[in-house]
N, C-alpha and C positions, 0 to 999 in steps of 0.2 A: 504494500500500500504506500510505504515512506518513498520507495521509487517511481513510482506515477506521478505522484507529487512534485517531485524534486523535477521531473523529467516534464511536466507542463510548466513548472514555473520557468525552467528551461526555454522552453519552445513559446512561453506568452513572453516574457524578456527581449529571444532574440526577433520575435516574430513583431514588436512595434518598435523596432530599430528598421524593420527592411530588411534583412539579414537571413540568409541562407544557411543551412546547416554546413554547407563548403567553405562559408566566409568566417562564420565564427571557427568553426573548428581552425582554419588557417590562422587565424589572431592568439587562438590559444595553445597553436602547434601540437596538433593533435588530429587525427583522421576524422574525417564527413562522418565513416561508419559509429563509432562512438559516439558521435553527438546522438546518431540518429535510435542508437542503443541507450542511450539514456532517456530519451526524449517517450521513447517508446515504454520505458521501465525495464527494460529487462539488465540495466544494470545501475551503477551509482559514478558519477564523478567522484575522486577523491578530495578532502577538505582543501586541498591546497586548489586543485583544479577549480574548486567551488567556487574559491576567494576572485581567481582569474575571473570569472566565467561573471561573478557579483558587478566587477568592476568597469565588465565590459557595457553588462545592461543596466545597472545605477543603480545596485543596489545590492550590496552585502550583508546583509542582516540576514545573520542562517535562519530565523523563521519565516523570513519570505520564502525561502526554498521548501520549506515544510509545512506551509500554507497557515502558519501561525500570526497574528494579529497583535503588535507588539503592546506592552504594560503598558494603560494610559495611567497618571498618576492625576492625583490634585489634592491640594489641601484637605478635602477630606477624605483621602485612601485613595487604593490602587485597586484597579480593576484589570485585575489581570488575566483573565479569563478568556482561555485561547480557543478561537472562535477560527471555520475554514471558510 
C-alpha cells in the first residue's frame, strides 16, 4: 500500500512539472524503467533517491510521499491527525 503511494505522489509531482518518466529519471541518473516501477508500486525509491526526486518536484516533506497531511499547530494544540 506505502508503494502506491509513494509511486503516485511520484507520478502527480512529476506529472505538473511536464515531465516524463525519461526526463526525471535523467535529472536523477537513474533509468525511465525505475521510475516507471515505482510509479506503478511494484517497488520503492530509496531515502536518499526520495530526497532527489522531493527537490526536483518542490517538495521534501516525507509525508507528502506517504500521502500524510502535515501537524497544523496553534495556540490552542496540535492537530495532528494524518489524514490521505
Amino acid at each position: 500500500m506505502v508503494n502506491n503511494i509513494v509511486g503516485l505522489k511520484i507520478a502527480e509531482g512529476r506529472e505538473k512539472l511536464g515531465m516524463t518518466q525519461k526526463q526525471l529519471a535523467k535529472l536523477i541518473f537513474i533509468s525511465p524503467q525505475a521510475v516507471s516501477k515505482w510509479e506503478r508500486g511494484e517497488s520503492l525509491p530509496n531515502i536518499f533517491m526520495l530526497g532527489r526526486i522531493g527537490s526536483i518536484i518542490g517538495n521534501t516533506d516525507i509525508n507528502y510521499f506517504l500521502g500524510k497531511l502535515p501537524c497544523k499547530c496553534s495556540p490552542n494544540g496540535c492537530n495532528c491527525e494524518q489524514r490521505r
